[in-house]
Every structure is written in structure tokens, then in C-alpha cells.
N, C-alpha and C positions, 0 to 999 in steps of 0.2 A: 689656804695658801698664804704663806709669807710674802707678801709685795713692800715689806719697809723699807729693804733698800735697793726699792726702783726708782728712777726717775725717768720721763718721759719728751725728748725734745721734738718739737716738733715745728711745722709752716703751716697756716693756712693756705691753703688750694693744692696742697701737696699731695700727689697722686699716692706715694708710697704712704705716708701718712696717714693718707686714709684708710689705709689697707689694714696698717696695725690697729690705728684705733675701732677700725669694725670688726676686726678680729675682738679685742677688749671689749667691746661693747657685746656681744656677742659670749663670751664666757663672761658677762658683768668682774672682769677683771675693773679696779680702778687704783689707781697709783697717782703720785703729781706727774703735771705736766706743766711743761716750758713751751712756751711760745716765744721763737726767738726773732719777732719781727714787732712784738711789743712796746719796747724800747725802755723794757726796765733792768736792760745788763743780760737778759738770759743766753743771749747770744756772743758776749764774749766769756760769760761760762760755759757756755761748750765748747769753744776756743779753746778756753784754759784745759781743758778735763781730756778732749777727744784730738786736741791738737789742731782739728778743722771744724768747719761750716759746713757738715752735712746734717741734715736727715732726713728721715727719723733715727735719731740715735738713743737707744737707753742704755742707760746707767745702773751700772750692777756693783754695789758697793765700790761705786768711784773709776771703775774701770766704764771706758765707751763698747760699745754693741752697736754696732751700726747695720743698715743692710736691711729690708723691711720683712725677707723672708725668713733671714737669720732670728731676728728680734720675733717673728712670730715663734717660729720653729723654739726658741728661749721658753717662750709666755706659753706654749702649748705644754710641754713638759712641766709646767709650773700647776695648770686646771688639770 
């Protein structure tokens, strides 16, 4: 499986969040992940990229994917 050009946003304690990354954990999918509560910019990169401040949002070569069942429903066709 190609995951080079995923990237991963994400919150700690965030319920949907969780969901994708135990979906990933769970198909040992691994890709980067942004934490955007860090405070090293990752949060106004998703700004920049998706327009808004949600997620979990991935990144599919630059385009946002937001939605947790969406972005599974993505990662599933991908394992």
C-alpha cells in the first residue's frame, strides 16, 4: 500500500480521531501525523490546506478528506 502521500490531522482526546487512528492501528496502516494543538504551526496548516479547523482531516496529495468515516472508508480501500 502507497501511503506517501497521506498526511494525518489530528486532536488529542478526539473521539473521531480515535476511531481513524484504531482503524490504522489495526490495518498497521502508518503515515504522518499532525497534531494540531502542538503549537508548531500544524494547525494553521490545516487552515491553509482544508480551509478550516476540523478533524480528523487527511490529506490526499494536498486535497483535505475530512469526516472520520469517510477517511476510514478512504484507508479501507487502500489495505
Amino acid at each position: 500500500m502507497d501511503t506517501s502521500n497521506l498526511e494525518l490531522y489530528v486532536k488529542p482526546g478526539c473521539p473521531y480521531c480515535t476511531k481513524v487512528l484504531r482503524f490504522m492501528n489495526e490495518r498497521k496502516i502508518v503515515i504522518p501525523l499532525h497534531d494540531i494543538t502542538d503549537g508548531s504551526g500544524n494547525r494553521d496548516d490545516l487552515l491553509r490546506i482544508g480551509g478550516k479547523i476540523q478533524v480528523p482531516c487527511l490529506i490526499i496529495n494536498g486535497a483535505a478528506l475530512y469526516e472520520s468515516s469517510d477517511i476510514v472508508a478512504y484507508l479501507a480501500k487502500l489495505s
